[in-house]
C-alpha positions in Angstrom: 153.6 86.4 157.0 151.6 86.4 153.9 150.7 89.6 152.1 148.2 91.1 153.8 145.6 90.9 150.6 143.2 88.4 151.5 142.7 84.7 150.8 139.3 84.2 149.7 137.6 80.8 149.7 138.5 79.1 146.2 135.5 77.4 145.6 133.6 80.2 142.9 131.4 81.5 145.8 128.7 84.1 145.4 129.4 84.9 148.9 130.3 88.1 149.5 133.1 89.6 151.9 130.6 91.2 154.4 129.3 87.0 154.6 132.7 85.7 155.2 134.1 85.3 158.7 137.8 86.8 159.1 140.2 84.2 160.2 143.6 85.7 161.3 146.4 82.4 162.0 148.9 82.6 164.3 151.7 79.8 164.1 155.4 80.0 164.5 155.7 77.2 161.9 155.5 78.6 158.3 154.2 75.0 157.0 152.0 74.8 160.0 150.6 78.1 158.8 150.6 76.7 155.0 148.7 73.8 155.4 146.0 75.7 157.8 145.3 77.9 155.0 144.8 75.0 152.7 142.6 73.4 154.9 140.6 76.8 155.6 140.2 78.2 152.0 137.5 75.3 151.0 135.5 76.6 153.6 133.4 79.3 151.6 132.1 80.9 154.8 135.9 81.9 155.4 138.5 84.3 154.7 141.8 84.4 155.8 142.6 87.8 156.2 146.4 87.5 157.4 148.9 85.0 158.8 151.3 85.7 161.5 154.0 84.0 162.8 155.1 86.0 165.6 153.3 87.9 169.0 154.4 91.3 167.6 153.3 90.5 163.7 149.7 89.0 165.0 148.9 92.4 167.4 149.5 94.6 164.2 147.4 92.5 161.7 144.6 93.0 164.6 144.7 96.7 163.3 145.0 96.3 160.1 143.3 93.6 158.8 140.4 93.6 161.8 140.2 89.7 161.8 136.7 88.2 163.4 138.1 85.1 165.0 141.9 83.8 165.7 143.7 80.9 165.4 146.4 80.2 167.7 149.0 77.6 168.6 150.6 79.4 171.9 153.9 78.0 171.5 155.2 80.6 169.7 157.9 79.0 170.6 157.5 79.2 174.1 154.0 79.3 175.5 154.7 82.2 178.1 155.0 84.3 174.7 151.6 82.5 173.8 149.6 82.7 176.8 150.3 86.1 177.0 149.4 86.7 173.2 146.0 85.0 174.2 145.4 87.1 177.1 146.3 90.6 175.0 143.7 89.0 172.4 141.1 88.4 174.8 141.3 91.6 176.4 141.2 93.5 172.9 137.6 91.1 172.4 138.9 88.9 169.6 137.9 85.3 170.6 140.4 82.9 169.9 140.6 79.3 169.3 143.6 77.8 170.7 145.5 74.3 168.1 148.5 73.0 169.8 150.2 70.3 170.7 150.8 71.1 174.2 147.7 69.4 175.7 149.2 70.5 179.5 148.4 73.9 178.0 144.7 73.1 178.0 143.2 74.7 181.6 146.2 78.0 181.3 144.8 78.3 177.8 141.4 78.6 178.8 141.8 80.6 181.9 143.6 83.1 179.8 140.4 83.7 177.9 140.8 80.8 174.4 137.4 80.4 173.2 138.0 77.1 172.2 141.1 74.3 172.5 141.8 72.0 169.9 144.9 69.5 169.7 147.1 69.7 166.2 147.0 65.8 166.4 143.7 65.5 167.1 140.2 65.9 164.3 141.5 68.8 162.0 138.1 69.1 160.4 137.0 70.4 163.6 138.6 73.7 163.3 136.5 75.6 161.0 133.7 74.3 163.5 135.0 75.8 166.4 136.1 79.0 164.8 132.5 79.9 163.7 131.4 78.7 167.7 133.3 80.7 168.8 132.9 83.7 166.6 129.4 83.8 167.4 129.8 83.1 171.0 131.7 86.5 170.9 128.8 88.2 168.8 125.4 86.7 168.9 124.3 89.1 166.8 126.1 87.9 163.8 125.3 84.3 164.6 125.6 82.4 161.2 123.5 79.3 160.7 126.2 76.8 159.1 
């Protein structure tokens, strides 16, 4: 897990934190996690505000950090340990948008409440798309026009 200070955007926004939607990444894969971070920190609109690479790890930055949106791979390493991750997320109101490379996952994913299901192999440049969907999906009210 990264420290739990924030990753802002790197771009030399005048954005301010209140404007940035929370990202909170789940991954068992410290790389996976790595390069997601990479990817996410050019979008100025976003903040990572932890990384977690465990169940247990994620459920405590939830607290702590108070993330708007989740990123999820539920094999972590095995998907019952996932799916149940993403039903405990779900429950607590934190939408979540399921990456993975377990495509069989896809209909268990969604019944278990994912907001959203991409594949790892598929359009990357899709997922800070689907985080803002589904963030505002969970809070119309804080709808951002992007």
């Amino acid at each position: 897990m990264l420290p739990t200070a924030s990753i802002q955007a790197g771009r030399g926004t005048a954005m301010t934190a209140a404007d940035r939607l929370r990202v909170l990444i789940i991954d068992h894969d410290r790389r996976v996690r790595r390069g997601l971070i990479d990817l996410l920190t050019t979008e100025t609109d976003l903040e990572i505000c932890a990384t977690a690479g465990s169940p247990r790890t994620a459920l405590a930055c939830i607290s702590t950090q108070r993330p708007d949106v989740a990123l999820l791979d539920v094999l972590l390493p095995d998907p019952a340990q996932g799916l149940s991750l993403l039903q405990k997320l779900h429950t607590l109101g934190l939408p979540v948008v399921v990456l993975t490379t377990a495509v069989s996952l896809r209909d268990q994913a969604q019944q278990s409440g994912a907001a959203a299901f991409l594949e790892k192999d598929g359009n990357l440049h899709l997922i800070p798309q689907a985080l803002r969907a589904a963030a505002a999906q969970a809070n119309p009210k804080t709808r951002r026009q992007r």
